[in-house]
Each structure stands twice: as C-alpha cells, then as structure tokens.
Residue, then its C-alpha position, 0 to 999 in steps of 0.5 A: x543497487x546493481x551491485x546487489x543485483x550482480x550478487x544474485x538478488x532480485x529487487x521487489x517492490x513494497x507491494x509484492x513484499x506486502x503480498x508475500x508477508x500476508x501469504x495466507x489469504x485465509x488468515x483473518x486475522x491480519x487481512x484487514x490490516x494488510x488491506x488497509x495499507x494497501x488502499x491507502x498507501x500502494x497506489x493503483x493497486x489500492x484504488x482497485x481494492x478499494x473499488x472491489x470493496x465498494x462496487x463489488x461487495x457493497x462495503x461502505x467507502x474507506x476513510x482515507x487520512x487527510x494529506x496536507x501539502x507541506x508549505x516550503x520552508x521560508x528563508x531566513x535573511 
C-alpha cells in the first residue's frame, strides 16, 4: 500500500467510492439500491441514513438480514 501511495494514489474508503459510483442523487433508479448497502453494510454511516429514513421521513424501519456468529471449527484428534 505505501508504495502505491508513493505512486501518487490517494486511498479511499468503500464509503466515498459508493458515494462517487451514485454521483447523481437525482438518479432514482439506483438510489435505493446505493442506500440499502449503505445501512446494512457501512457502519455508522448507515445507522444515520437509516435513522434519517425513520425519525425524519416517517418511513417503516428496515429489515436487516439476520447475522449468525460462525461456531469455531472443532479440531479433529
């Protein structure tokens, strides 16, 4: 990484790379799309959309995918 640093690029996180894809919030067509990844998979930055929606807007909670811990693997003897 730092060497493509020292090349000239400038690291980005998934978010801003998200937000730059979108570019056009006036385009409906993949708004809902973008945000949906957003709150489930970006973190704080989700929560806050996501309490926009609801305590804002008025729009019905989302329904997030269940997580499941994973179980650790058991040794095999």
């Amino acid at each position: 990484m730092r060497r493509v640093i020292q090349a000239g690029a400038k690291p980005v996180t998934a978010l801003s790379t998200m937000l730059e894809w979108q570019r056009d919030w006036a385009q409906r067509d993949t708004y809902d799309a973008v945000m949906d990844v957003v709150k489930v998979h970006l973190g704080a930055y989700g929560i806050g959309v996501e309490y926009a929606y609801t305590m804002v807007h008025g729009a019905q909670p989302t329904v997030f995918p269940e997580y499941e811990v994973p179980q650790p693997a058991v040794a095999h003897k």
